[in-house]
C-alpha positions, -999 to +999 in steps of 0.1 A: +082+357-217+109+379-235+144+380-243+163+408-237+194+413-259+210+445-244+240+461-245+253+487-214+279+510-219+288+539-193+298+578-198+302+608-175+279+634-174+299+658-200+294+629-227+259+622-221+252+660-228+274+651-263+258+624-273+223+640-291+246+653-314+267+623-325+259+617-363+240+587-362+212+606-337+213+641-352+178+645-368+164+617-354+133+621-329+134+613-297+106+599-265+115+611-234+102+594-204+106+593-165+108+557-149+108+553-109+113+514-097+111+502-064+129+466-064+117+435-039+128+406-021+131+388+012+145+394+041+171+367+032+172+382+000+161+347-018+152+360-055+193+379-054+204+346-044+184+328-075+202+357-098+162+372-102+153+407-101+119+414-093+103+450-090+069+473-099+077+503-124+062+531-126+060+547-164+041+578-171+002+569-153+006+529-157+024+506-134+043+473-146+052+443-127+088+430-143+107+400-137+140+393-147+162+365-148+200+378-138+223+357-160+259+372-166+271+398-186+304+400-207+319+430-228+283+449-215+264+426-235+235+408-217+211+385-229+183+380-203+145+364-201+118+390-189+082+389-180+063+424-177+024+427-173+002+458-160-005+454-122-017+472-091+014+488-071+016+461-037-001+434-054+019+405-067+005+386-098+027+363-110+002+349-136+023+358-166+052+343-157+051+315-176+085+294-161+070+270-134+103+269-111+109+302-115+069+310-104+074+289-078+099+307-061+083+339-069+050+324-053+066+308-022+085+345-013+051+364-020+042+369+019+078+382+027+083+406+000+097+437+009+108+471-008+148+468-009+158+497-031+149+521-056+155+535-091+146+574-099+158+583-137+151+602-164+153+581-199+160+592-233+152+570-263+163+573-300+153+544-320+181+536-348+183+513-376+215+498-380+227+474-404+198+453-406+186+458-375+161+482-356+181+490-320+168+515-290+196+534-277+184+552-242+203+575-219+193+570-184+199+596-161+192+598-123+199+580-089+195+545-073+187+548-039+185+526-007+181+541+023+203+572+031+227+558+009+223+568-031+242+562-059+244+579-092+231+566-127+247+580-164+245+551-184+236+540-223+212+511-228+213+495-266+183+467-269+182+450-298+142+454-311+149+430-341+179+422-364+211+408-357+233+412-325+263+419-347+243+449-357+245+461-319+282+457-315+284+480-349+264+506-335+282+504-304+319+507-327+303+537-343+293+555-310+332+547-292+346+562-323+334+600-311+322+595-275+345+578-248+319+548-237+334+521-219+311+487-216+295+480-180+283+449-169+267+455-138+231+464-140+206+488-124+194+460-100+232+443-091+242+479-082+212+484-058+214+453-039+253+462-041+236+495-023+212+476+000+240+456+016+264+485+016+290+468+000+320+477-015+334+463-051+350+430-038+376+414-060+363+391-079+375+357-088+369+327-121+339+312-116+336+274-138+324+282-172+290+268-180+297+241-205+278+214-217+283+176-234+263+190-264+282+222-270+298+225-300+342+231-290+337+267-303+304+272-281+323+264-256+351+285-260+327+314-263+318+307-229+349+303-213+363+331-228+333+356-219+333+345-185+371+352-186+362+390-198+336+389-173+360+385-140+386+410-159+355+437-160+343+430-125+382+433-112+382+472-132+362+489-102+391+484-081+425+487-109+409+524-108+403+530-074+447+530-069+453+492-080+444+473-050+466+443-048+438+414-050+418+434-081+457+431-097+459+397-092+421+385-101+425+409-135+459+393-142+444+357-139+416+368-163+441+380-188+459+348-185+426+327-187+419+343-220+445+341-236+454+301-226+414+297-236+421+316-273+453+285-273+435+259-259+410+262-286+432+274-312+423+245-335+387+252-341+389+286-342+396+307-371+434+311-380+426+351-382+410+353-346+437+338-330+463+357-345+446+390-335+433+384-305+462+357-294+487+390-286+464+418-284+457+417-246+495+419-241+501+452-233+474+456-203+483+423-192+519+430-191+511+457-173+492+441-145+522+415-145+543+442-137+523+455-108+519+422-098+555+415-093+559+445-070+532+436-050+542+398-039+575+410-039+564+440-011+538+414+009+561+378+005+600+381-007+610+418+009+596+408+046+616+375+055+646+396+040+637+424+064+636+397+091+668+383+083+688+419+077+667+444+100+695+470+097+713+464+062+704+499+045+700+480+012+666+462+033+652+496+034+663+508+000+645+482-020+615+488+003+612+523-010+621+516-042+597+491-044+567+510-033+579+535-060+577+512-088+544+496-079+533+529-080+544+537-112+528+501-122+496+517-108+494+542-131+504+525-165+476+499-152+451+535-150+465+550-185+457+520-199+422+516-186+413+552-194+426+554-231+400+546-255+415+515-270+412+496-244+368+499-242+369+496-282+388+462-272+365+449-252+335+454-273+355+443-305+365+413-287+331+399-276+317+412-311+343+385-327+331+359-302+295+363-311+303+363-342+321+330-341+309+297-364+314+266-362+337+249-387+344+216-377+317+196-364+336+181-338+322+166-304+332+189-274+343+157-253+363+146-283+378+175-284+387+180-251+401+145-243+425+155-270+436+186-260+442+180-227+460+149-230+484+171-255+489+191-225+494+162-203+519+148-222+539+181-225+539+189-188+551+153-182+577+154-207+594+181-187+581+169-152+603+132-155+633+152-162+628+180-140+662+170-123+684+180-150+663+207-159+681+244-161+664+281-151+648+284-185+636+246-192+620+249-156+601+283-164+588+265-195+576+236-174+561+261-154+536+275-181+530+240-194+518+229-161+498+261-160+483+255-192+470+220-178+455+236-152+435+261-169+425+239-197+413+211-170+396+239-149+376+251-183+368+216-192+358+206-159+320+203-163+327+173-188+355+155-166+343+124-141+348+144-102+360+115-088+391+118-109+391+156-109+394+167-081+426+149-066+439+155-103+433+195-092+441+193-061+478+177-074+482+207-100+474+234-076+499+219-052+524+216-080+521+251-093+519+268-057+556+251-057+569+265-093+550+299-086+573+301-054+599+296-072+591+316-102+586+345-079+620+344-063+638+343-097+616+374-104+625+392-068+666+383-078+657+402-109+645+432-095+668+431-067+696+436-094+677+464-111+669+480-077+705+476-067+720+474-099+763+481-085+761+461-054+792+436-051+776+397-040+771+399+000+749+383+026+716+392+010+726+375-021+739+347-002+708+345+016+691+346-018+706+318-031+702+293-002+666+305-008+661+292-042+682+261-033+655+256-009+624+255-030+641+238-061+651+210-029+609+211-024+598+207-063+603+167-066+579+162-038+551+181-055+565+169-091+559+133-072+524+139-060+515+148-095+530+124-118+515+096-091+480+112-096+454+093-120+451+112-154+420+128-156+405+124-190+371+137-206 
């Protein structure tokens, strides 16, 4: 078995014809080679179910049997185990796979195999040395194909030969700063089963972080916070395809989860990483808050109002106006994504992760049985006095109860279940209510910019029975909570 450290950044065609002459490859020779794959599995697809990737290559006159493992990617970095032997085309030898579950899978699917897809491309290599490090850069070229339906590939590939990984986030750094590259984390085999089952990009949403009692508290924040950048770059397929409303919302949640993560863990981590990484995702996630707005305001505040006031012009007029502004929230979100510092971001973001040590030698469940009864104790503060509580003091209850939510969701792997669950159940109850209410204190205020010289009438009347109403439901959910056993690691 190997490990494959690799890191995948995309480019359009125009760049890839650049990118031969970008300093740091000028001069240097080059191997060029043409690989055709055809990939395998099940019916049921079994081994894309199991996150393998299993297929027979053909380079130059020999043919290669590969296996891969399929673990995640963040920031285009992917660190995956491989096994890759000469073989006969048709004729699976799993001999060198030297993983005895994994084999085991492999050998029980053996008689169902089946050719699912293909990849034709044309490869590039340079091989660079970086820092202190020896790195293959490649340019693949070409088409993944499965059936009638194709796709195209224009893609780098950086694999770390030997040195350090810091050395292939340099490299990378170098390359952004005269080539627009923008990290990708989907590789050749997701996008061809992505092809085989002719499915679109699908929003997608956190996943629990895979934490462990022996982590050290900055491990796990590493892995939290990747998997955070991991759903924000698996939302970005469809913030460019016109901002469709559930790829807002799951990239806005991402943002959010990073930055509570960088907080959460603010105590072990270096006083200089949180201080530039603590604001920088503001901008783009302001900007997703801002299309967000629009949107449940459109879907969930303007249509009762419609109900209520089917002929009041001013129904119609903040229907129009706010399609216009979501609109216009679309394309910050797309000026964003396209201008170069927000790639250069990404990959100087994860670089800084990796690059993370440990300071303190504290256990992970000691940490976390400290932070999140700091959180605890906040949110309850504010919850036994919600009564008396005014506009502001109840947003602030509303972050600090979405702060314990987040921190118990990343520190859920290390908390009992029987105690977790009602204790999540209880918080998602709890902040469904202040997110309710949160969002009609945001529709008031763009109602008022919408509308900005209308005199009080029946729509603001309406209005403000409204937000009597759910302030009149909060206690209830406030009750639930404060009544639920703490949930401590």
């Amino acid at each position: 078995m190997s490990t494959e450290i690799e890191l995948k950044l995309r480019l359009d065609a125009k760049t890839a014809r650049k990118l031969a002459g970008h300093p740091l490859l000028a001069g240097l020779s080059t191997e060029r080679q043409r690989l055709f794959n055809t990939y395998y599995d099940t019916p049921e697809l079994t081994l894309y179910q199991r996150r393998i990737a299993l297929r027979f290559r053909r380079k130059g006159a020999d043919w290669l049997l590969t296996v891969k493992s399929a673990e995640p990617a963040s920031g285009g970095l992917a660190v995956r185990s491989e096994w890759e032997a000469r073989a006969t085309p048709g004729q699976f030898d799993f001999a060198h796979v030297d993983a005895p579950e994994l084999k085991h899978v492999l050998e029980a699917a053996k008689p169902r195999l089946d050719a699912i897809f293909t990849t034709d491309f044309r490869r590039r290599i340079w091989r660079v040395a970086f820092g202190e490090s020896l790195i293959e850069l490649a340019l693949d070229r070409g088409r993944i194909e499965s059936g009638e339906r194709r796709e195209r590939i224009c893609e780098i590939e950086l694999e770390l030969i030997e040195g350090r990984i810091a050395d292939l986030f340099g490299l990378t750094r170098s390359l952004q700063k005269h080539l627009p590259l923008y990290p990708a984390i989907a590789s050749k085999a997701e996008r061809g089963y992505r092809l085989f089952r002719d499915e679109a990009p699908r929003p997608f949403k956190a996943k629990p972080p895979p934490l462990t009692a022996d982590m050290s508290p900055v491990e796990a924040f590493r892995a939290i916070a990747l998997a955070c950048l991991e759903q924000f770059q698996r939302n970005e397929a469809g913030l460019q395809d016109g901002g469709q409303v559930e790829f807002v919302h799951q990239a806005r949640v991402a943002l959010r989860r990073l930055r509570s993560a960088i907080k959460l863990f603010a105590p072990v981590l270096p006083p200089e990483f949180v201080t530039a990484y603590g604001q920088t995702w503001q901008t783009l996630a302001s900007a997703l808050g801002e299309a967000r707005n629009w949107d449940v305001f459109l879907a969930e505040t303007l249509p009762p109002i419609e109900a209520h006031f089917p002929e009041h012009r001013d129904a119609k007029r903040l229907r129009n106006a706010a399609r216009q502004r979501a609109r216009r929230a679309r394309r910050s979100i797309a000026r964003l994504l396209s201008a170069r510092e927000t790639p250069r971001l990404i990959v100087e973001f994860t670089a800084a992760a990796y690059a993370l040590a440990d300071a303190q030698p504290l256990p992970l469940k000691q940490f976390a049985k400290k932070r999140l009864a700091q959180h605890a104790r906040r949110a309850k503060k504010l919850a036994e006095k919600h009564a008396t509580l005014n506009a502001a003091e109840r947003h602030r209850m509303r972050i600090a109860f979405k702060k314990l939510r987040y921190a118990t969701e990343f520190l859920a792997p290390l908390l009992p279940a029987k105690r977790l669950a009602p204790s999540l159940a209880a918080l998602g109850r709890l902040q469904d209510e202040l997110g309710l209410i949160n969002d009609h204190v945001t529709a008031e205020t763009l109602i008022k910019e919408t509308l900005p010289h209308r005199p009080p009438g029946p729509l603001h009347g309406w209005m403000a029975g409204r937000h009597a109403l759910l302030i009149g439901q909060l206690p209830a959910a406030l009750g639930d909570w404060l009544a639920t056993p703490a949930v401590q690691a």
